[in-house]
C-alpha positions in Angstrom: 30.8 -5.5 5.2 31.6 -2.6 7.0 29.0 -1.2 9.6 29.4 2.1 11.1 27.6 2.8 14.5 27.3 5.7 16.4 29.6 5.5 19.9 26.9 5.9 22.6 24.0 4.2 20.7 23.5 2.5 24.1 23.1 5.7 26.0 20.4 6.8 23.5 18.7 4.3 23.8 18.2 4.6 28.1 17.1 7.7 27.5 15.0 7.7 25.0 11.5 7.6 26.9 9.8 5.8 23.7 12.2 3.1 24.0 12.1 2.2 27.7 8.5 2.1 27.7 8.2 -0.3 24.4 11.2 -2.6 27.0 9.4 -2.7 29.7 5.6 -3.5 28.2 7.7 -6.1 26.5 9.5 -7.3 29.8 6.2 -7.3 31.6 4.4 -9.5 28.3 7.1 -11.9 28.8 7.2 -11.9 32.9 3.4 -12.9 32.2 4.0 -15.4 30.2 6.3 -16.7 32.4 3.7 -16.4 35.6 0.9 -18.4 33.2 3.2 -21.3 32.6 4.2 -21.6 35.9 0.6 -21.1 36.8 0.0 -24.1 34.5 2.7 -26.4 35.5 2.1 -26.1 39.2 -1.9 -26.3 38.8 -2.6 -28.4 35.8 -6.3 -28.8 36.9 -6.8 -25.3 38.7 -5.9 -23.9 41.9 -7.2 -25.7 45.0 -9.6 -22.5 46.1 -11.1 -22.7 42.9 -12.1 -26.5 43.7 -16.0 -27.0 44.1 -15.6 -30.3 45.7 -16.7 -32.8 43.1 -14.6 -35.6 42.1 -15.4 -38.6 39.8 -16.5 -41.7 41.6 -16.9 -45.2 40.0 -20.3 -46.3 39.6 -21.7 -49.6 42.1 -24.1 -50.8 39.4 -26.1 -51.5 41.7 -24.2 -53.0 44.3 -24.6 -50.8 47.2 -23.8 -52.2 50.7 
């Protein structure tokens, strides 16, 4: 199959306006999905400022020193 395109479909493209603001809402959607995973790999359990200071402790069951 034969496909004609036009020679400077490229240069349309940069300057239609519609078109680089569809690229770059869909650059920044995937820069934040990006940002979240990193987010989530590097703080599985939240970020330490957002720590209130409780932790789990193992119960004595009554044997307290």
């Amino acid at each position: 199959m034969l496909i004609a395109t036009q020679p400077d479909w490229q240069a349309q493209l940069a300057t239609d306006l519609a078109y680089q603001a569809w690229r770059d809402a869909d650059e920044q959607a995937y820069f934040d999905t990006l940002a979240k995973t990193e987010e989530a790999r590097r703080y599985p359990y939240g970020r330490p400022e957002q720590d209130t200071g409780w932790c789990w402790e193992t119960p004595t069951r009554g044997n307290v020193p």
